[in-house]
Steps between C-alpha positions, in 0.01 A plus 500: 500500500577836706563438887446718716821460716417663820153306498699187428737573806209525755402163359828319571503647855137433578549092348797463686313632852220261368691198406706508890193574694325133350829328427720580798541202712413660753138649585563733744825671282739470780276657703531873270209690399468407133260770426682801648800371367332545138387821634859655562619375141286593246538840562883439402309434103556837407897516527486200253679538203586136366417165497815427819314793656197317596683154534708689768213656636306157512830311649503762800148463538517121569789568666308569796373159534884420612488161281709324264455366177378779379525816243301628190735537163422522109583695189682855516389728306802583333746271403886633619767209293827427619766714374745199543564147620805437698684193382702292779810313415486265827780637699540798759779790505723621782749841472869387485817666413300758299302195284236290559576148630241238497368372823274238442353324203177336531493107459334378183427890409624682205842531533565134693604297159810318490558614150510916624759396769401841693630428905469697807759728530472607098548826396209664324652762295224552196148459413432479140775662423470818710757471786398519906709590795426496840181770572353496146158416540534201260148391497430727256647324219300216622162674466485523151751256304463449163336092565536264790849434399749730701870493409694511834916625558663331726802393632657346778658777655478898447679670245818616574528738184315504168351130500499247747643145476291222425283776403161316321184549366195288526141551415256387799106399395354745783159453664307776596376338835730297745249414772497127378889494465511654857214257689663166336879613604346579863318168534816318375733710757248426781438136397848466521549675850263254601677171350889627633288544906307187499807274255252465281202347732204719460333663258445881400217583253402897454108534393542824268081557464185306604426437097486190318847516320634524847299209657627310191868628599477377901353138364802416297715647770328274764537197245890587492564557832244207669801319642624783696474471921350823489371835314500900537174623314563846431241735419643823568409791216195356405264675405225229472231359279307161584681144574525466867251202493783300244797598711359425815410174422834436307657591874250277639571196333689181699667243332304155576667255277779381217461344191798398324640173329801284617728708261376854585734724711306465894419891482255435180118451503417682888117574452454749494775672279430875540582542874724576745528247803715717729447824669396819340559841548252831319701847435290792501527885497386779487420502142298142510185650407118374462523096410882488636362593805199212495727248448743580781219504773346174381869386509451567845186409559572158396801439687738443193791702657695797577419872338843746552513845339314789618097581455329463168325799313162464660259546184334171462140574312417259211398785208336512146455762322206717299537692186431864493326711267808620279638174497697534833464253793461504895586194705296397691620342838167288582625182694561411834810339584530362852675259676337092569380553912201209616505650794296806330146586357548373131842345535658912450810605627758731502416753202809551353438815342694765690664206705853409389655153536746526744793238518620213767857685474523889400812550278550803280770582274634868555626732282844371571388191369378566227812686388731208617256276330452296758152331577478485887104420456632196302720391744278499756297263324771293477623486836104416565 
């Protein structure tokens, strides 16, 4: 079948106009002329040369509308592969006495094994074989090993001549992403900032999406911690999804009796299991987007407790989506999302698109913070 590209180009601009002037949520398009708006783009056709062209051009067209949730994307139309793929042996470098020292090493990542016995305050002084000093951009002999297995040089201190004592090699299974590693190790460190403020009294729990394997997460967690006085929620670098009806009425929940036997320990069989009795506390951001944003102002809404951080992303649309010609897709932002108010014509409230949940206490960790590692949004939550 022969396409005619530039035809097929005007075709995934005009559908995506099409699709967002019947889908968008909103009728009047943010109040924009939708019609000279398609009038000042398709002109812009004719520059056009590839398939990220016209998504581009398309994505600053509905830019206009000033809305979330949206975007147009789909197949390029020329595949570019990766000339490498970084492997990452689970521990960062620092310069010292002309060598490389390690500074930290991730817990449970690569190179945390009791049987490598690699500490902070190793020397790194090879990397399969090739020797590093302090400078040498070393990450090049990680871009393109040989398999996942590295072999790493080290010793505990820097070489004072040819070799270095205690010199060693091991041979680290690498991963080629650490974001996991990283987001369990920062939970942990948080969870346990929390535990050594409150001796041990309330709860920290750290919702990482609004998906199912996370809802699935934050029940067990609730389950483990239900005999705690009190929790922090924390929903900070979310980017969203759809369970704020399940978490709110997990954080809703009152305990109303015990079942238990005359040999049971007195903190077994509270009904229900999956709550917590004492107060709670929300942690938001700035990057609490779309359904971590929901669930913070019906937090509020229903009176469940304090919110401390600073304002939330404010792009709350519920989207779909609708395929495109060449097998691309535009979202397609087409529900209302507003806030419970019976004081109003159809029970609508605040629209939150555009409106930003702000907090009860505005904390936000500075620069210096984050290089000190210290979580002063956390501990205001705590001192909450």
């Amino acid at each position: 079948v022969k396409v005619d590209q530039r035809e097929e180009w005007a075709q995934i601009l005009d559908e995506s106009w099409r699709v967002m002037k019947y889908r968008f949520y909103d009728e009047k398009m943010h109040g924009r002329d939708w019609n000279a708006i398609r009038a000042k783009y398709e002109p812009l056709l004719k520059y056009v040369g590839e398939n990220q062209d016209v998504y581009d051009l398309a994505n600053e067209m509905i830019g206009e509308l000033n809305a979330s949730h949206t975007g147009v994307s789909g197949p390029q139309s020329r595949t570019i592969e990766d000339a490498y793929q970084t492997r990452h042996p689970g521990f960062e470098l620092e310069p010292s006495h002309g060598f490389y020292r390690v500074s930290h090493i991730y817990r449970d990542g690569p190179a945390d094994k009791e049987w490598l016995d690699l500490k902070v305050g190793d020397y790194v002084l090879a990397i399969d074989g090739t020797p590093i000093k302090a400078g040498d951009n070393y990450w090049s002999l990680l871009n393109s090993p040989l398999n996942e297995y590295v072999g790493i040089t080290a010793a505990p201190a820097p070489p004072a001549g040819a070799s270095a004592r205690g010199e060693r090699t091991m041979r680290i299974r690498t991963a080629t992403n650490l974001g996991n590693v990283k987001y369990e190790e920062w939970v942990a460190k948080n969870r346990e900032f929390v535990e050594k403020e409150t001796g041990g009294q309330i709860a920290y729990v750290h919702i990482r999406s609004m998906n199912q394997p996370s809802l699935q997460r934050f029940e067990n967690e609730i389950n483990q911690f239900s005999n705690r006085k009190g929790i922090i929620v924390d929903i900070r670098y979310n980017g969203g999804g759809n369970i704020d009806q399940q978490i709110i009425d997990i954080l809703e929940r009152r305990p109303y009796e015990y079942w238990n036997t005359r040999w049971g320990a007195r903190s077994w069989g509270r009904r229900p299991r999956q709550a917590i009795a004492g107060p709670k506390v929300m942690m938001i951001n700035s990057r609490s987007g779309s359904d971590s944003e929901v669930t913070p102002q019906a937090f509020r809404d229903l009176g469940l407790g304090r919110i401390v951080g600073n304002p939330t992303a404010a792009a709350v649309i519920a989207t779909g989506s609708y395929g495109l010609i060449n097998g691309g897709t535009i979202r397609t932002p087409g529900s209302l999302v507003v806030t419970y108010d019976p004081t109003r014509p159809d029970n609508y409230g605040i629209n939150l698109e555009n409106f930003g949940v702000a907090p009860d206490v505005w904390v936000e960790n500075t620069p210096e913070d984050e290089l000190k590692g210290f979580d002063r949004e956390l501990k205001g939550a705590i001192d909450e």
